[in-house]
C-alpha positions as a Python dict, from the first residue, in 0.01 Angstrom:
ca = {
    (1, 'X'): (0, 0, 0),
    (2, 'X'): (-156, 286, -160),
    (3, 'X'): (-334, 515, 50),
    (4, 'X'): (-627, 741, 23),
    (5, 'X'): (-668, 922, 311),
    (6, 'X'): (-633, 1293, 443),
    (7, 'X'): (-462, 1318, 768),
    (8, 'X'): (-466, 1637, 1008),
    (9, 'X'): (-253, 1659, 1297),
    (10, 'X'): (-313, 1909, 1543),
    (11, 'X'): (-38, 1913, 1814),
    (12, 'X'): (11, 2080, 2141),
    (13, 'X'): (347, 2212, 2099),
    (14, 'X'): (658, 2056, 2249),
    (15, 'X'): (458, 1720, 2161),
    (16, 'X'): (613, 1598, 1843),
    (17, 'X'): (326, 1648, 1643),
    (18, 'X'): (538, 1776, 1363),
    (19, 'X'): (777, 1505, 1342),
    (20, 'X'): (518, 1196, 1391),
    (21, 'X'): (348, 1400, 1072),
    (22, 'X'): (657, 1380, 856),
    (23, 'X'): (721, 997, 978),
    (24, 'X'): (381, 929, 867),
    (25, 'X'): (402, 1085, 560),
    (26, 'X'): (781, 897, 449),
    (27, 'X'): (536, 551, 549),
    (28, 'X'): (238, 659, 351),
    (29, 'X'): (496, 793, 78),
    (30, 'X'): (222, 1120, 36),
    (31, 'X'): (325, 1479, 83),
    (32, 'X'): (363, 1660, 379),
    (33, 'X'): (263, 1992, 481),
    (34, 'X'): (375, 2237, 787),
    (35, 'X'): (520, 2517, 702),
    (36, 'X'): (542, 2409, 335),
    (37, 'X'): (165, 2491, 359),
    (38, 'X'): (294, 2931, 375),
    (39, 'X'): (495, 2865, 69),
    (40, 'X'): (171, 2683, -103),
    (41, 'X'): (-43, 2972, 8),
    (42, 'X'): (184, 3283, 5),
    (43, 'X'): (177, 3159, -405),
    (44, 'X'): (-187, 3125, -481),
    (45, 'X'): (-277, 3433, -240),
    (46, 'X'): (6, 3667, -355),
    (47, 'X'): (31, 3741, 38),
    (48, 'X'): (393, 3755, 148),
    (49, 'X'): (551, 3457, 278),
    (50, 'X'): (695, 3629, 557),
    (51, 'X'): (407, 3793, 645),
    (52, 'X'): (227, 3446, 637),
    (53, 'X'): (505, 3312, 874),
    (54, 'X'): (482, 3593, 1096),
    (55, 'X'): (162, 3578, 1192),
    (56, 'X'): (108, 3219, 1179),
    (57, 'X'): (-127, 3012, 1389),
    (58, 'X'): (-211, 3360, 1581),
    (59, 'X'): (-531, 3521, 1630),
    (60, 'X'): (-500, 3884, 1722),
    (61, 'X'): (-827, 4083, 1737),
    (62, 'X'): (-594, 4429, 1709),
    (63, 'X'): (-435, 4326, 1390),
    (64, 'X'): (-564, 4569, 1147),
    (65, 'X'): (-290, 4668, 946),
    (66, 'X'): (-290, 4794, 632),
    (67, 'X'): (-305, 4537, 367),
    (68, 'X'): (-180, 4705, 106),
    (69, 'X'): (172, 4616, 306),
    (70, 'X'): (130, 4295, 298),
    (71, 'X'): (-10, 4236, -57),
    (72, 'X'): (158, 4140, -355),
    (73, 'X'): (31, 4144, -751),
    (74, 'X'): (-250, 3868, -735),
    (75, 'X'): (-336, 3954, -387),
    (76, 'X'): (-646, 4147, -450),
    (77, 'X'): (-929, 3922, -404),
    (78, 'X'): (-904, 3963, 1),
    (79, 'X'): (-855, 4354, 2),
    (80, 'X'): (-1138, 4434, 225),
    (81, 'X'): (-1027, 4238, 525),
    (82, 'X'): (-842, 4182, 813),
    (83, 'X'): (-512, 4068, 773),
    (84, 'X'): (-590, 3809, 1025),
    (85, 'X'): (-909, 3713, 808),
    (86, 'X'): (-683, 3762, 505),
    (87, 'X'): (-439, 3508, 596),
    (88, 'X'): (-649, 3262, 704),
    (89, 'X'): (-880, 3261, 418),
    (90, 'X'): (-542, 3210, 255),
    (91, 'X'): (-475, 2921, 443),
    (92, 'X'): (-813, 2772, 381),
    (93, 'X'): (-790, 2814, 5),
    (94, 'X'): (-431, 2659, 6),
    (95, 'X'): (-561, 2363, 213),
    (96, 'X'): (-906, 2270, 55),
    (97, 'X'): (-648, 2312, -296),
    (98, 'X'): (-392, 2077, -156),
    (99, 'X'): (-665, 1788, 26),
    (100, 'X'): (-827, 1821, -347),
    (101, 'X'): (-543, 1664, -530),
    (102, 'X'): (-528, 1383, -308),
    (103, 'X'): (-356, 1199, -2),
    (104, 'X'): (-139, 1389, 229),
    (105, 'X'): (-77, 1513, 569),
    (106, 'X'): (-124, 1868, 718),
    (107, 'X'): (-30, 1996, 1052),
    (108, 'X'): (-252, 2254, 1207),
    (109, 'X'): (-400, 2570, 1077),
    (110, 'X'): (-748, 2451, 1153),
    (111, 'X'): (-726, 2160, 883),
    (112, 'X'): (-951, 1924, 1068),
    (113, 'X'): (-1241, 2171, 1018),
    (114, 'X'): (-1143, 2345, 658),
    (115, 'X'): (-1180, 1988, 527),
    (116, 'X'): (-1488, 1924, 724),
    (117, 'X'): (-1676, 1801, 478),
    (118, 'X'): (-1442, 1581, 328),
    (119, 'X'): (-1516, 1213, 403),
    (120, 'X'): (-1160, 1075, 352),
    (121, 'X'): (-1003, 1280, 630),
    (122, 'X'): (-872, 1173, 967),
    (123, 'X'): (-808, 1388, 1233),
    (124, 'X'): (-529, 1316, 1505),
    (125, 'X'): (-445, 1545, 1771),
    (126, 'X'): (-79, 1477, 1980),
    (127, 'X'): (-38, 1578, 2303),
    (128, 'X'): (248, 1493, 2586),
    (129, 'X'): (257, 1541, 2946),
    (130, 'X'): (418, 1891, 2996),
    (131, 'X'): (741, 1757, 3131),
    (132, 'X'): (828, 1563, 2818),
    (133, 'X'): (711, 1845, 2601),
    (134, 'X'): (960, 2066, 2775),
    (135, 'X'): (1254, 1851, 2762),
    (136, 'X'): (1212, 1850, 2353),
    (137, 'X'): (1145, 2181, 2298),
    (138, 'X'): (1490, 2281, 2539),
    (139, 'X'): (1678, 1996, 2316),
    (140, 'X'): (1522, 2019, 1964),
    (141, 'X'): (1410, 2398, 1986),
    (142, 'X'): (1714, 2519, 2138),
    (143, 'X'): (1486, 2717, 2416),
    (144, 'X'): (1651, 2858, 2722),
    (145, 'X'): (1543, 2627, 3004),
    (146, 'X'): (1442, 2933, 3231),
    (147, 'X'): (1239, 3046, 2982),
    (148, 'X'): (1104, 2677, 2882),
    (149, 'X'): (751, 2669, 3065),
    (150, 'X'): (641, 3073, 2934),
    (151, 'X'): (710, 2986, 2640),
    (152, 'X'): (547, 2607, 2574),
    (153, 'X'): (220, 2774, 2745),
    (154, 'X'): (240, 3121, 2499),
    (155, 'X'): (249, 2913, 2206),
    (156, 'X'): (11, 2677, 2344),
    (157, 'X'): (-236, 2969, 2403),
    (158, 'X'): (-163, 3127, 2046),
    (159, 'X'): (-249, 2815, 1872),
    (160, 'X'): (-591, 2781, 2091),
    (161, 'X'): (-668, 3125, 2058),
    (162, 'X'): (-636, 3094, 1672),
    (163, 'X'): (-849, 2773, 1633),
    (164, 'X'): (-1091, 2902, 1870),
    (165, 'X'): (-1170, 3182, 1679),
    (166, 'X'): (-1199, 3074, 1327),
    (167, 'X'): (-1335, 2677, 1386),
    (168, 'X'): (-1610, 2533, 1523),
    (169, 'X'): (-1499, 2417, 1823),
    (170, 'X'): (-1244, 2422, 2113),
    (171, 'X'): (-825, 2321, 2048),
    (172, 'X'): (-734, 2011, 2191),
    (173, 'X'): (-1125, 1907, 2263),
    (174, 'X'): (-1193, 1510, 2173),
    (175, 'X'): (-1514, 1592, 2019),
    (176, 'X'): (-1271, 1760, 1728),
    (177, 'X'): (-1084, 1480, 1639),
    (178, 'X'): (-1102, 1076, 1523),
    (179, 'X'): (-755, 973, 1728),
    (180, 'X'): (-610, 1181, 2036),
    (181, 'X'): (-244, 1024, 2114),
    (182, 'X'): (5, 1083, 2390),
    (183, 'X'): (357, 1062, 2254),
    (184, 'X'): (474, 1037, 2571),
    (185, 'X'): (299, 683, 2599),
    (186, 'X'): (346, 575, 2298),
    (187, 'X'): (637, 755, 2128),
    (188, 'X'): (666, 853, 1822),
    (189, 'X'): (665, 529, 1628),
    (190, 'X'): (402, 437, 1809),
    (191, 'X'): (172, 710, 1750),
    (192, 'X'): (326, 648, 1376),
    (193, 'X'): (151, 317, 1355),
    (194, 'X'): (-157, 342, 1562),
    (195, 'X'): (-215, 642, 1264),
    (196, 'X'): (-172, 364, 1010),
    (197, 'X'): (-371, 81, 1147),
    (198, 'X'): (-677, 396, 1206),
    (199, 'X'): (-618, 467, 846),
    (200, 'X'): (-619, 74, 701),
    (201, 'X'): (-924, 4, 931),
    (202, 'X'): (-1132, 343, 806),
    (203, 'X'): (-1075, 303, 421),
    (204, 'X'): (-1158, -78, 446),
    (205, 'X'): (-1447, -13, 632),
    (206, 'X'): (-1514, 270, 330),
    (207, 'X'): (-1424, 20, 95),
    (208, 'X'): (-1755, -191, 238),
    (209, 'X'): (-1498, -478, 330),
    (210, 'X'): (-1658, -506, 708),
    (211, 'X'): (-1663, -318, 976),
    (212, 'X'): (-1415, -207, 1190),
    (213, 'X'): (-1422, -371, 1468),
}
């Protein structure tokens, strides 16, 4: 089946959200982006890559470094800013470039609102009770288990902090999204293919086939 939706996955972290987005993406056979997104936008922006990486998904009202650090040859156009404004009108660029040559899947970075005003987008957010999201991030993340807990709620508070700021809206809030799963519930294929039936159900009712339901 060929596909032509958008589909944004915002994830609390520890949840999966990353993998159920590249699962999704082998099924819909469209490309993925997480942290292929810096690459994309470190080479239209001319902003490092590492710099992009560093400061990724954080919102720091103190960062107000010199740019000229952190530019490179074609990296002029955002020279008055921020770095934090810098990077994530990078981002946004990057993204509204990407969602405008067709299907694929992005995971955070405010995606769900940069593409606001796109018709063919969904937007999924992935959560997991805290236990579960602990348990992956010791085995798949390699984190110290004494140190599990700080850091699944630092990085949980980074990545609300940062959509807070520059979206309309609050991380994590249902109003925000079209699907809100628990991959604890359903697991990973399952959150897989309650994505796809969501997706087969909104382009047919786009398509003027019927209605959803």
């Amino acid at each position: 089946m060929k596909y032509h939706t958008i589909v944004t996955i915002g994830r609390q972290y520890g949840s999966g959200g990353r993998y159920i987005a590249s699962m999704l993406a082998e099924r819909m056979e469209i490309p993925y982006y997480d942290k292929e997104l810096l690459a994309e936008a470190s080479k239209d922006s001319g902003i490092s890559q590492q710099v992009l990486e560093n400061y990724d998904e954080k919102y720091n009202k103190g960062l107000l470094f010199s740019l000229m650090s952190a530019r490179g040859d074609s990296g002029s156009m955002y020279l008055d800013m921020p770095l934090n404004h810098r990077i994530f009108l990078a981002q946004f660029d990057t993204i509204r470039r990407i969602a405008g040559e067709g299907p694929c899947i992005l995971v955070g970075r405010c995606a769900d609102y940069v593409l606001r005003d796109h018709d063919n987008v969904l937007n999924v957010f992935i959560r997991a009770p805290e236990e579960d999201r602990m348990e992956r991030i010791i085995e798949y993340n390699h984190v110290d288990p004494m140190k599990a807990e700080e850091i699944l709620k630092k990085t949980d508070r980074q990545r609300a902090s940062y959509y807070n700021y520059y979206a309309t809206g609050s991380w994590g809030d249902v109003n925000n999204y079209h699907l809100c799963l628990d991959s604890g519930v359903l697991g990973y294929n399952g959150c897989v293919e309650v994505i796809l039936r969501a997706i087969e159900m909104k382009e047919k009712k786009a398509s003027g086939e019927g209605a959803i339901w």
